[in-house]
C-alpha positions as CSV (number, residue, x, y, z in Angstrom):
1,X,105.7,33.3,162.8
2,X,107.3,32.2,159.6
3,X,108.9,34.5,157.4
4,X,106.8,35.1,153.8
5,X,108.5,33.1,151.2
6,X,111.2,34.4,149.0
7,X,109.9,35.3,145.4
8,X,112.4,33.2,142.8
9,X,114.5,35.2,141.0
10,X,113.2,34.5,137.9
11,X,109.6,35.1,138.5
12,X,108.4,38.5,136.7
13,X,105.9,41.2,138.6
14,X,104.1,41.3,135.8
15,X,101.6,38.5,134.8
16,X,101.6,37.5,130.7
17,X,97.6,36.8,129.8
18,X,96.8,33.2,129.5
19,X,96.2,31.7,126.2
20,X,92.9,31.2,125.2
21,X,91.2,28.1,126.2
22,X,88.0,26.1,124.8
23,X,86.8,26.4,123.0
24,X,82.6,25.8,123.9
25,X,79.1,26.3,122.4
26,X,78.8,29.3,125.3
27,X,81.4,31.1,124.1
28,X,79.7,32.1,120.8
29,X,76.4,33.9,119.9
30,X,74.4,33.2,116.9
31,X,73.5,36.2,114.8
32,X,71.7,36.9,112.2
33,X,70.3,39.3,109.3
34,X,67.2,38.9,107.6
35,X,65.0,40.2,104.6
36,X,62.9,39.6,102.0
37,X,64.0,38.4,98.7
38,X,63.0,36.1,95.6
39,X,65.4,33.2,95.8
40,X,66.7,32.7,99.6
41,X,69.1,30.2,99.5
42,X,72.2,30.9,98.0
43,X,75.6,30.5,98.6
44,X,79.4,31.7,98.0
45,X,82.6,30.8,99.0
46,X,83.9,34.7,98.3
47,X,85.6,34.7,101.6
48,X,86.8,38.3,100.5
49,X,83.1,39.5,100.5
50,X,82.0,37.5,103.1
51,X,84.7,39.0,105.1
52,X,83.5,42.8,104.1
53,X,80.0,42.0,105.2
54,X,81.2,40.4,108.4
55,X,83.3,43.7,109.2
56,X,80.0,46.1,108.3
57,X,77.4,44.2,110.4
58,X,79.8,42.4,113.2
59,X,82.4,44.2,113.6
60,X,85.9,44.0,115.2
61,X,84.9,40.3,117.1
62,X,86.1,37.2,116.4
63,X,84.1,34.3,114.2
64,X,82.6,32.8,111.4
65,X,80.6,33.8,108.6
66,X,78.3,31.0,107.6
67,X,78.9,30.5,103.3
68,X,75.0,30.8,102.5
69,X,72.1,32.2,103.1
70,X,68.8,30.4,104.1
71,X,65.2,30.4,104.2
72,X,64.1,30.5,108.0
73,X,63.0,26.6,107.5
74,X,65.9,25.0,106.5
75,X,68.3,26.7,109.6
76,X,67.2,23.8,111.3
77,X,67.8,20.4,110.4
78,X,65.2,17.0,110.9
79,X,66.8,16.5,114.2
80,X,66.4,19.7,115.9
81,X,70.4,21.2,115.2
82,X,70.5,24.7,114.2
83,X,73.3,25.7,111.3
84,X,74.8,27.7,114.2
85,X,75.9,24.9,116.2
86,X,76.7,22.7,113.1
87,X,79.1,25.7,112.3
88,X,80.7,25.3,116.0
89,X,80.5,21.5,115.5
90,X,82.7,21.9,112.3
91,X,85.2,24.4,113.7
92,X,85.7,22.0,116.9
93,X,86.7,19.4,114.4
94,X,89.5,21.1,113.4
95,X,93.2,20.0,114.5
96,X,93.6,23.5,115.0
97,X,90.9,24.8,116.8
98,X,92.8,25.8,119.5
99,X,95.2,28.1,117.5
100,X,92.0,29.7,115.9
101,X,90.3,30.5,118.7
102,X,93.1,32.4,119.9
103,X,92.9,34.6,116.9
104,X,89.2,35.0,117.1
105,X,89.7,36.0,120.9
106,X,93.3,37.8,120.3
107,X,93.0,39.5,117.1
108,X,89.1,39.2,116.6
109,X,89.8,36.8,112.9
110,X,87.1,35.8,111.1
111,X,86.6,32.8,109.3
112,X,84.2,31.0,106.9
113,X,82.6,28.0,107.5
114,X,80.5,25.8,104.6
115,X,77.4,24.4,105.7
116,X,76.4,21.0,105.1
117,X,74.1,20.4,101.9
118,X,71.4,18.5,104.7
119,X,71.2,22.4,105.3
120,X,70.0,22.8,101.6
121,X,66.3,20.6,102.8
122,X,63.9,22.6,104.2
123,X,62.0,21.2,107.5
124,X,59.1,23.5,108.6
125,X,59.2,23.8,112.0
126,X,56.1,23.4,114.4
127,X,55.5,27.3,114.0
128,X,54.1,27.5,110.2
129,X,53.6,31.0,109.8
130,X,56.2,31.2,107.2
131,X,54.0,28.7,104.6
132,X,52.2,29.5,101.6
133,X,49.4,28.0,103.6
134,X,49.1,30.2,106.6
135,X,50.2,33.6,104.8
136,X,50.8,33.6,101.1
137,X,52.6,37.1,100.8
138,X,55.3,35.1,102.1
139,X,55.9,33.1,98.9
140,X,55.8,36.7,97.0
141,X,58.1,38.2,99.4
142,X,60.7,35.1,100.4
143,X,61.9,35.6,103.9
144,X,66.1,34.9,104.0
145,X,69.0,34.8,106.8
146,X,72.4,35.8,106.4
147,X,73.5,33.6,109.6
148,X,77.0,34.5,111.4
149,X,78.5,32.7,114.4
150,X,80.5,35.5,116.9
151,X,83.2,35.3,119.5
152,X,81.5,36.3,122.5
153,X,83.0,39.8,123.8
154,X,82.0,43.0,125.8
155,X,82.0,45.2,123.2
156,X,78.7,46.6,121.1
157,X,78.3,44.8,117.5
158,X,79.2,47.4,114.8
159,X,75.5,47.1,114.0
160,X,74.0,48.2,117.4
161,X,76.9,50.5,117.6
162,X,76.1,52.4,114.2
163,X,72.1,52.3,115.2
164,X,73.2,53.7,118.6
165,X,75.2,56.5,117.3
166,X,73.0,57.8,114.4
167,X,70.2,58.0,117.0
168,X,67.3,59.9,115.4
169,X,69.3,60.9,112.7
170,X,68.1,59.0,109.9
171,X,70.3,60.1,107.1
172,X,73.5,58.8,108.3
173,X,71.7,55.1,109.3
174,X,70.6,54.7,105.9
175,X,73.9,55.8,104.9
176,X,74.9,52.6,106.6
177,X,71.9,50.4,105.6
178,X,72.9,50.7,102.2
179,X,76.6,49.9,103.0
180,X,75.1,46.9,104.8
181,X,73.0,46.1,101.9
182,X,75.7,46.6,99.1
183,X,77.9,44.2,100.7
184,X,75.5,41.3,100.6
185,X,74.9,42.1,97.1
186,X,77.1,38.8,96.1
187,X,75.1,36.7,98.1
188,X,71.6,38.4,97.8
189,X,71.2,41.1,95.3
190,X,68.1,43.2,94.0
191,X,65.2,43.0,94.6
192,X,66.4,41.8,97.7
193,X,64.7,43.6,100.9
194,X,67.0,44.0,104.3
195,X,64.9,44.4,106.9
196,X,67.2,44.1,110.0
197,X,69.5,42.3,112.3
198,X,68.7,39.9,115.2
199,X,70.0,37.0,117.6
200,X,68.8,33.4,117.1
201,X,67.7,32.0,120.4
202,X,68.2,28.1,120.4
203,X,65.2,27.8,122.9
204,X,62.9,30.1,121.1
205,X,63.2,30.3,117.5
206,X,59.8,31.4,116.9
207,X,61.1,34.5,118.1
208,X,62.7,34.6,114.4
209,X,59.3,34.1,112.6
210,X,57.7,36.8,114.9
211,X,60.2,39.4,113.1
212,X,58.6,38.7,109.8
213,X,55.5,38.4,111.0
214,X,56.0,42.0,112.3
215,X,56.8,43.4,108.9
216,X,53.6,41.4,107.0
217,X,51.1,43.5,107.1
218,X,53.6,46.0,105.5
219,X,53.7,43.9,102.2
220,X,49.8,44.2,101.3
């Protein structure tokens, strides 16, 4: 039998974490929060305040916040593409996408990415719930997303952690509602109406629509 090879010298016991590689579409998730408001597209470039909200509703994960906020029918544009992946698309563009996705992974950055004006057009999609048409509250009470783009990671979101930890204790989640909705004052202030924070599936986004359409009835 031949002896086991010698370890060289200058080999360590201890293994240093490989750098980050990618980066792909898969490792990001496309989040969202939504409302009710008078006027929902509007944009910033505050990256201070976009930054604040970012902390209060994402938490300590890597990503982007997306520099506006939309109506539901212009997050996608003519040809299908969803701001969320234009957001990616942009950041992949970047010499140094490598060395930023490091500190999204590493040191959970976040950064802030400027749509595209095509973004400003809206495009109703094949689900028209959301039209004057098929429910007119809707053009009294504007629906609105506040889209970000996150570093996938184990760890909760700070806003299913917060839900989570008030529990039924209702005082101390709408002490953090209002934090939530003071910091997207600069983007969407009064009368602006939060209603709550989702996931944008790719596949389904009628799943969006269906949040809104939950809360309708509510509005009469």
């Amino acid at each position: 039998m031949n002896p086991l090879p010698q370890k060289p010298s200058h080999v360590s016991d201890t293994t240093t974490p490989a750098a980050p590689t990618g980066p792909t579409p898969n490792d990001f998730a496309s989040f969202y929060l939504y409302g009710l408001t008078t006027t929902p597209y509007q944009q910033s470039t505050d990256f201070d305040k976009f930054g604040e909200l970012y902390k209060l509703v994402v938490g300590a994960h890597g990503g982007f916040s997306i520099a506006s906020s939309f109506h539901p029918y212009q997050l996608l544009n003519p040809a299908g593409v969803s701001v969320w992946y234009t957001a990616f698309a942009q950041f992949y563009a970047q010499p140094s996408r490598i060395e930023m996705f490091g500190e999204m992974t590493l040191e959970k950055t976040s950064f802030l990415v400027v749509p595209p004006a095509s973004f400003a057009e809206y495009n109703v999609w094949p689900d028209v719930r959301l039209t004057h048409a098929e429910n007119p509250i809707f053009s009294r009470y504007v629906p609105f997303v506040i889209p970000f783009l996150v570093r996938k990671a184990p760890a909760a979101l700070r806003w299913d952690a917060e839900v989570a930890a008030a529990g039924t204790d209702r005082e101390r989640l709408s002490w953090y509602l209002e934090a939530v909705k003071d910091a997207m004052q600069f983007l969407q202030p009064a009368p602006a109406l939060l209603l709550g924070f989702g996931e944008f599936d790719e596949q389904h986004p009628e799943q969006l629509i269906e949040k809104f359409m939950n809360c309708r009835d509510l509005l009469r």
